[in-house]
C-alpha positions in Angstrom: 54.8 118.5 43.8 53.8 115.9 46.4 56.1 114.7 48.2 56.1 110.7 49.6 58.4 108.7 51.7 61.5 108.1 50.1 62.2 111.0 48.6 65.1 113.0 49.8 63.2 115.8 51.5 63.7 119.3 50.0 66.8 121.4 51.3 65.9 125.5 51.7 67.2 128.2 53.5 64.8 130.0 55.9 65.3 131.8 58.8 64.8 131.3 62.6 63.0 132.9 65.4 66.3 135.4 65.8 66.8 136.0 61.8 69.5 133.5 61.6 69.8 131.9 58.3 68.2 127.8 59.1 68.5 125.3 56.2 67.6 121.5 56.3 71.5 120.2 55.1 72.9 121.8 58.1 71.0 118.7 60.3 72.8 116.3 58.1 73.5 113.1 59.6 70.7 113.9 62.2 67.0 112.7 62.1 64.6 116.2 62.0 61.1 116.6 62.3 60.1 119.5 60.2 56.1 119.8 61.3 54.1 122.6 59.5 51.4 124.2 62.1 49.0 127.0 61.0 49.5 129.8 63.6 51.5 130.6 66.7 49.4 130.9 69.9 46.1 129.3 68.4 44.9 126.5 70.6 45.6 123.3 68.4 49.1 125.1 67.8 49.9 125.8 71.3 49.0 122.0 71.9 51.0 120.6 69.3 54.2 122.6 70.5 53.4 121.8 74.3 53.5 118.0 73.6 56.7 118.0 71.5 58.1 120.4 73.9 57.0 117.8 77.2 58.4 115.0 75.0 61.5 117.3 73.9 64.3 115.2 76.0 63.3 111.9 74.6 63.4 113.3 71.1 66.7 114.2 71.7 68.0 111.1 73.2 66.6 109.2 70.0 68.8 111.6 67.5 65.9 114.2 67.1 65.9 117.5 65.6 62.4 119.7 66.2 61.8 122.2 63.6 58.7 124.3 63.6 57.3 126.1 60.5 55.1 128.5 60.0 54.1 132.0 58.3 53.8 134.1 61.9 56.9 136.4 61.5 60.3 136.1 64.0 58.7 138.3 66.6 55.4 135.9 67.4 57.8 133.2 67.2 60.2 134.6 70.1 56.7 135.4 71.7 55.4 131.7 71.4 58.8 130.6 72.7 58.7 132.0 75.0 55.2 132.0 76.3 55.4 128.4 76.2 59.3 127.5 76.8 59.6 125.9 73.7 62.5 124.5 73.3 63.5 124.2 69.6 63.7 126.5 66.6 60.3 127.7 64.7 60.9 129.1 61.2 59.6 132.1 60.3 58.3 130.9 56.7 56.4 134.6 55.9 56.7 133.8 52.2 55.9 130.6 51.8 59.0 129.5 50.5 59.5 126.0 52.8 55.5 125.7 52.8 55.8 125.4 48.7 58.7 123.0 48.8 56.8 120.6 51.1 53.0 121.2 49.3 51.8 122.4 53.0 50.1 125.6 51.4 46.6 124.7 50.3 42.8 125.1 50.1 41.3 125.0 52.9 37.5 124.7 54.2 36.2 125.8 57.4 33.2 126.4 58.3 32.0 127.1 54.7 34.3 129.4 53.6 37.4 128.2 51.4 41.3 130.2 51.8 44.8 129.3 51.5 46.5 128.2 54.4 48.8 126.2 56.2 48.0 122.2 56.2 49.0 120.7 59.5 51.7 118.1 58.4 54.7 116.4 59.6 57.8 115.2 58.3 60.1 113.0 59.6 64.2 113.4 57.6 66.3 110.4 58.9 70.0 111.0 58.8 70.8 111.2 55.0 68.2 113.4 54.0 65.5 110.8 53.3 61.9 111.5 54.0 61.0 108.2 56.2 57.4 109.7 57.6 55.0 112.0 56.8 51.6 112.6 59.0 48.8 114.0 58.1 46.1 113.4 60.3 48.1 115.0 63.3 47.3 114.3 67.1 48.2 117.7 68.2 47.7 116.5 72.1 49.6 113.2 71.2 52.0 114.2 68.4 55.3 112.7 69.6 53.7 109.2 70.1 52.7 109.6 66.1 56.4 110.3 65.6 57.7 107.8 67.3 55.6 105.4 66.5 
């Protein structure tokens, strides 16, 4: 399934950093960025979170909800929270449940070698559920001026 803008962006039910249940419909009526990242502490990672965290007030005062996935478990999240003073939720997503609804689990190439991993990609939801971005080629030292763009 690949998903474009304008389609209603997949609902799931996931969990958090602290094992609470997360699930897209709960942010109802509230814009989200949902942004798939590969790994928790790896450099491009740490960047990506550390611009969207120096950005996070704005977000907020334009109606944002920041959602990190990933496959790193609920432990290296609270680590990377709090390592970095993140200041949003990061979705523990250790069986690729959310990364198969959003086609973010691929092959991959690096330096001649193929695997399945995570595809760096961002979503943006808009208040009824609608996908109205998606970004692929992600800035990870300039990601909230992609967003808001």
């Amino acid at each position: 399934m690949s998903l474009k803008v304008g389609d209603i962006a997949p609902d799931f039910l996931a969990r958090d950093q602290h094992g609470e249940n997360i699930t897209l419909s709960q942010f109802k009526g509230k814009k989200v960025i949902l942004y798939f990242y590969p790994k928790d502490s790896t450099p491009g990672c740490t960047a990506q979170a550390c611009n969207l965290r120096d950005n996070y007030e704005e977000l907020l005062e334009k109606g944002y909800v920041v959602l990190g996935v990933s496959t790193d478990s609920e432990t290296r999240h609270q680590n990377f929270i709090a390592k970095n003073e993140l200041p949003f939720s990061l979705i523990a997503d250790t069986e690729r449940v959310v990364h198969d609804l959003y086609g973010t689990w691929q092959l991959k190439k690096f330096m001649g070698r193929e695997f399945m991993g995570t595809v760096r990609t961002t979503f943006v939801v808009n208040e009824k559920g609608v996908i109205s971005k998606i970004i692929e080629k992600v800035k990870t030292k300039d990601h909230t001026a992609q967003i808001l763009d």
